[in-house]
N, C-alpha and C positions, 0 to 999 in steps of 0.2 A: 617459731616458724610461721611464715606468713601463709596465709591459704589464696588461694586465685580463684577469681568469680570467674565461671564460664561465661556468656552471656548466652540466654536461653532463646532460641528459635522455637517460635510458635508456627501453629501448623497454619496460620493467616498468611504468616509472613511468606511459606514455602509455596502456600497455595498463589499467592501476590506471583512469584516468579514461574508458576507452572500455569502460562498464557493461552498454550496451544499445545498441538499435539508435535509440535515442530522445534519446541524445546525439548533438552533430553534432561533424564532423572540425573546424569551423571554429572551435569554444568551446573544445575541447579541445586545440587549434595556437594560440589565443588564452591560453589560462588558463598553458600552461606555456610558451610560447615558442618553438615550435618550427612549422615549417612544414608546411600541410597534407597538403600530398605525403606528406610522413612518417607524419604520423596516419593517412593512409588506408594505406599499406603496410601499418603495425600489423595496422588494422581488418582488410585482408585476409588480412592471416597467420592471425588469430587466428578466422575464416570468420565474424568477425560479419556482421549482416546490415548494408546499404546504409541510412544516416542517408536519411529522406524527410520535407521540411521540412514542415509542418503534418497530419503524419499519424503519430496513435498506433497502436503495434504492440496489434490485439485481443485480449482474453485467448479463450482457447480453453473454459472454460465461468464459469458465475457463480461458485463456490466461488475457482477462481484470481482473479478482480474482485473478490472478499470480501478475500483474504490479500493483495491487491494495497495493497487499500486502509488495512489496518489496523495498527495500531501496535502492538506491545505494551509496556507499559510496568515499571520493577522492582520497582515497586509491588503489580503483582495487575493493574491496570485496564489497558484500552485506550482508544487514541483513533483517531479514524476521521478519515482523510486525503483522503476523497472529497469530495463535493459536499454541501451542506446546504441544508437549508430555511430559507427568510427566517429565522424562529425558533429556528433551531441545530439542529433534526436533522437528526442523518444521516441523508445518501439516498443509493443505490444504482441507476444508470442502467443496465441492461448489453443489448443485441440490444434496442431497442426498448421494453425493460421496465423499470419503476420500482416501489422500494417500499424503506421504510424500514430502514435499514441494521441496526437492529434486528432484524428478521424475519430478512431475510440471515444475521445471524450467528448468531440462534440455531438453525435449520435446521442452520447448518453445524453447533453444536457440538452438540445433542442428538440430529439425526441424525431429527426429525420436522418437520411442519409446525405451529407453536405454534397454537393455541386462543387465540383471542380478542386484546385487547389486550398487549400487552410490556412489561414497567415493571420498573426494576430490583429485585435483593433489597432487602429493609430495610438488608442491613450496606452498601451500597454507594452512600457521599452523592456520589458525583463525577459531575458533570452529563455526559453525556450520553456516559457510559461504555458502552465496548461490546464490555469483556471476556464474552464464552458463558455465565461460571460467576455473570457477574452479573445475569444478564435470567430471568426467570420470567415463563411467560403464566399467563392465568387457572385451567387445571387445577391447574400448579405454586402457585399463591396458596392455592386452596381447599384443598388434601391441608394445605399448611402451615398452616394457619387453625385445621381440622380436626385437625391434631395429626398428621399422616404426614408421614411421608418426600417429597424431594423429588425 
């Protein structure tokens, strides 16, 4: 009679898929095989927080809900893993408050509140790109128009 190797789940491996507190003990005892009793030890050694089924962990200000949501890609561009408008832009929901993921990201990356409309540089044809170094509001268009610096 033949014997069957199990293949043995180490608690690295369980810890590998227990990311957040936004994964559950139950997908994680399902995906590798192992029993949830086990995964939640894990969880608890490792002091994550307690899985709570239909409840996302808050981010703690809108920049982390910006970085949360955003992709970067190896290209230069990013792409934005949040919510969008029927028509494909990015939005950004966070305490109540909404506005175009756009605005978000450039706030974060210039470090001001943009002027006017958002619309990508000229060098940057990837729709609805929302790498920082790609968005220009209206001051930034004019200087360039004008022949300045951006």
């Amino acid at each position: 009679m033949a014997t069957v190797k199990v293949p043995v789940v180490t608690d690295q491996e369980i810890a590998r898929h227990l990311t957040s507190a936004e994964v559950s003990n139950r997908s994680v005892a399902q995906k590798l095989g192992v029993s949830w009793s086990r995964v939640d030890e894990v969880r608890q050694r490792l002091q994550l927080a307690t899985y709570r089924r239909g409840r996302r962990v808050p981010e703690q200000s809108w920049e982390e809900a910006v970085r949360k949501r955003l992709k970067e890609r190896d290209d230069g561009h990013a792409e934005w893993t949040g919510s969008r408008h029927p028509l494909g832009t990015p939005l950004l929901s966070w305490q109540g408050r909404s506005e175009t993921a756009y605005r978000a990201v450039f706030r974060l990356h210039y470090g001001r509140v943009p002027v006017g409309n958002i619309r990508h540089v000229p060098d940057c044809d990837v729709e609805h790109c929302v790498a920082g170094e790609h968005l220009e509001d209206r001051a930034m268009r004019d200087a360039r128009r004008a022949g300045g610096a951006r």
